[in-house]
N, C-alpha and C positions, 0 to 999 in steps of 0.2 A: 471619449477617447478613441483615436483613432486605430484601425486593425491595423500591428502589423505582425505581418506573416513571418514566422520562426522557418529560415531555406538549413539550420543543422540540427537535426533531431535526433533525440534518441529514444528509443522504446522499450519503456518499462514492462515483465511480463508476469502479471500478478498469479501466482503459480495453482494454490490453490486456497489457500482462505482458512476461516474455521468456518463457514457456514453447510447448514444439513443442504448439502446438493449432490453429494453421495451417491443416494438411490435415486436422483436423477438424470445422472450422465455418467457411466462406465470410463469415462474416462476420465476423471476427478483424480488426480493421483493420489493415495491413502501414507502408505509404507513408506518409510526414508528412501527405497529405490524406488522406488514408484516418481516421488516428488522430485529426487535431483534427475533423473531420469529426463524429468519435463522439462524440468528446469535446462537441462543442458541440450535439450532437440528447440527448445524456444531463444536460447542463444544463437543456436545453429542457423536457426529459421531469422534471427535480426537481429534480436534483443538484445540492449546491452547491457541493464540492469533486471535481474529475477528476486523477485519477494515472495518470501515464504511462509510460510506458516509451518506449524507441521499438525500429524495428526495420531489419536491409537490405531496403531494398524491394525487391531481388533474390532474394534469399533465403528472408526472412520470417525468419531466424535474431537471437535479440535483438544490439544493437550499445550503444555506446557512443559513437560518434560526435556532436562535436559542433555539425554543420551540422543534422544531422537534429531535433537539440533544440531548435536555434534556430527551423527551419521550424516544428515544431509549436508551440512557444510563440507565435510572433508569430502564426498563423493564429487560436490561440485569442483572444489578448489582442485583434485586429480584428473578432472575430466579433460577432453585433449579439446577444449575449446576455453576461450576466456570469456570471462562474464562479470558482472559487478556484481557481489551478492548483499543484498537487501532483508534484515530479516524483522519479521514485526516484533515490536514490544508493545501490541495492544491487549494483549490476556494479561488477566487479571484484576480487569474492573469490571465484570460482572456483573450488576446487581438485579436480582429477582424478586421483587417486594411480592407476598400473598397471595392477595387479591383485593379486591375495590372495597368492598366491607374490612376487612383483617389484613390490613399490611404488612401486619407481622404476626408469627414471626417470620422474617424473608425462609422462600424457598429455596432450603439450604441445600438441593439437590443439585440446582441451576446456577447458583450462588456463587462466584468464584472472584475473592476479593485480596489481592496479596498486596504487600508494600512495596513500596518503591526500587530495595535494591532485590526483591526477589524478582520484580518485573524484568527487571533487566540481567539477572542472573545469565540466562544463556549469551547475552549480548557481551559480557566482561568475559565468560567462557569462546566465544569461537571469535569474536571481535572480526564480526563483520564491518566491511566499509559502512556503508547504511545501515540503519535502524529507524523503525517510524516512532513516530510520538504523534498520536490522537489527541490535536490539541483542545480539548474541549468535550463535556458531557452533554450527553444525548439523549430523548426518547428513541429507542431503534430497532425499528420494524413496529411490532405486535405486542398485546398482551400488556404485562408487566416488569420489562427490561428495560431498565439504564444502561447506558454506557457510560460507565462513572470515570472522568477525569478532574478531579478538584484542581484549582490553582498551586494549591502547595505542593501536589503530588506529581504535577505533570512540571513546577520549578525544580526537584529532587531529580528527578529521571532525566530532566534537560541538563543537571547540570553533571550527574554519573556519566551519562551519553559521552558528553563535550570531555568532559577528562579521562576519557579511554581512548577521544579519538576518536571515536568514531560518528559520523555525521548524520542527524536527525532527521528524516524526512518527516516535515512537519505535515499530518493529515489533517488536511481542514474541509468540513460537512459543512460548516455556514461562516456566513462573516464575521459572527463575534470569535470563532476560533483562530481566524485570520488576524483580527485583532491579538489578542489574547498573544500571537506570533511573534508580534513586533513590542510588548511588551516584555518576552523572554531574551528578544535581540538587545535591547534598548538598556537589560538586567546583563545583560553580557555572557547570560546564559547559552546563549546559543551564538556562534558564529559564522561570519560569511566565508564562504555563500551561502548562505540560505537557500535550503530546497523546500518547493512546496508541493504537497498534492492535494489537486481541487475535486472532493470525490462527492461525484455530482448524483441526485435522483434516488439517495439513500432513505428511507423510509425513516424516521421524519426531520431531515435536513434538508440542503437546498437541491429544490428541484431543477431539473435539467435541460428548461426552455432556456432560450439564449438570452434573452433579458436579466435571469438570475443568474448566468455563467458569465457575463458578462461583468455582473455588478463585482462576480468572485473575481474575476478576471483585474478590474482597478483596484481592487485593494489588496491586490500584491505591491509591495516597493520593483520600482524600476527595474533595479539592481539585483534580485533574486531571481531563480532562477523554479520555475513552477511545468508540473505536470498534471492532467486532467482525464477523468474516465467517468464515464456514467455505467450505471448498470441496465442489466432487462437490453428491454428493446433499443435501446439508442446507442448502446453501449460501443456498436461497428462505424458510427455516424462522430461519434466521438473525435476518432480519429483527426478528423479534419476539422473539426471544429475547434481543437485544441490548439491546431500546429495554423491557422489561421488567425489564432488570437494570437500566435506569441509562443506557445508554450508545447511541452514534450507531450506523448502519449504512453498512454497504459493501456494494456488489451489482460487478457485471462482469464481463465476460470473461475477466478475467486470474484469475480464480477461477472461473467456471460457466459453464459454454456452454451452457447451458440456462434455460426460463422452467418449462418442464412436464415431464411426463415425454413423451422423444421430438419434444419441440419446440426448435429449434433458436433461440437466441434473437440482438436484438440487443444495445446497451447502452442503449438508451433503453426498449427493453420490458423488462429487468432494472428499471431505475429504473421506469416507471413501474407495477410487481408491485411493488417496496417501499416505492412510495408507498403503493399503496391499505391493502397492511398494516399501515404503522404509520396511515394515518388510522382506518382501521379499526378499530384497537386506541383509538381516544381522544385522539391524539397529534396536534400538529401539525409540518408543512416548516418548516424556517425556511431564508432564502436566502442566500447569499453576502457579503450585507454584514450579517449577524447573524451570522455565523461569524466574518469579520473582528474583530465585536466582543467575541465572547465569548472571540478567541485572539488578540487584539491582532496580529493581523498587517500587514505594511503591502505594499499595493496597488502592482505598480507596469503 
């Protein structure tokens, strides 16, 4: 398949995550101010779309809570800049089996397993434009965690999603999730546009040579509309590597704590490093209410 290069992009800015990166960068935002906080200096700085997670501001450990979703939605949607907000529906498929001897009983510490319409609970509650769906289960990272998405459970949440309205950003780690994509399209589960994100170098999904981003890259349909981020070290390289195949970018925290080597970054210096790349490259921003239009999404 031939590269061609995406000249209208938009940049997604992954805010903060649920991963322990905390005690590694002071700048991770924790608190509901903390997170719309960034969230609206990462609009400022380019972004037209912000995904978020949130977190215990006691702890910094991710949560699910849904007071804590509601603070950060309503700060964003008051804030004096416009932004597309993005919120995950990946908590709640946890799974922490024992150990390699005793896998059960699971560690019920780690454990965090809910159904389908609790997954989306916060999503029916602030009815963000986006919401992700993690199309597919995973080994992920270390140890003895799954990322559990069964088929029946990620066709339920696809199909809640779709009848609120509000549109899926389908997360695809490897190809069979990709797949797995065009079989919820095809169930009419999900509808176009279709967004995708290709989240690349995830420990143990698809790695983030270009040969495997590439292969991600074909098995998008034409007509859809995809974005792409690696984590760690590549994660700044991304940038053009995305908007050269075709497709949007994602920069953030919840992926790279870093702008340089050994520079600790925020999320507005993430955005505004993949601004100057993709203009750099020939490309232009496009903002919030041109993403709106290019993914029919409705604003509330």
């Amino acid at each position: 398949m031939p590269l061609e290069m995406n000249r209208d992009v938009f940049i997604t800015c992954a805010v903060t995550g649920a991963g322990d990166t905390t005690a590694k960068s002071t700048h991770v935002p924790i608190t509901p101010k903390q997170i719309a906080d960034s969230a609206i200096d990462a609009a400022k700085a380019g972004a037209a779309v912000v995904h978020c997670h949130v977190r215990n501001p006691e702890t910094g450990a991710a949560a699910r809570n849904l007071d804590l979703y509601r603070e950060v939605t309503d700060r964003i949607r008051s804030a004096d800049v416009d932004v597309v907000l993005n919120l995950t529906a990946g908590m709640g498929g946890d799974l922490v089996f024992g150990n390699v001897e005793a896998p059960f009983p699971l560690n019920e510490a780690a454990t965090d397993m809910a159904g389908a319409t609790e997954r989306v609970a916060h999503v029916a509650d602030c009815l963000p434009e986006i919401c992700t769906l993690d199309c597919g289960t995973m080994n992920f990272s270390l140890g003895d965690y799954v990322m559990t998405n069964t088929p029946s459970m990620l066709r339920e949440m696809a199909r809640q999603m779709t009848a609120l309205g509000v549109r899926p950003e389908i997360e695809a780690f490897d190809t069979g999730h990709l797949w797995f994509a065009k079989q919820l399209a095809e169930e009419g589960l999900i509808e176009d546009p279709v967004l995708i994100q290709l989240c690349m170098g995830i420990p143990w999904g698809a790695p983030d040579d270009l040969n495997t981003f590439m292969a991600m890259v074909n098995n998008v349909p034409k007509h859809w509309t995809f974005s792409a981020f690696s984590i760690g070290r590549n994660a700044m390289a991304y940038p053009a590597a995305a908007v050269l195949a075709g497709g949007n970018v994602r920069v953030g925290l919840e992926d790279n704590l870093y702008v340089g080597k050994g520079q600790l970054a925020t999320n507005a210096q993430l955005v505004e490093k993949a601004v100057g790349v993709i203009e750099g490259m020939g490309a232009r921003i496009i903002g919030p209410q041109q993403v709106r239009e290019k993914l029919k999404l409705t604003k509330r």
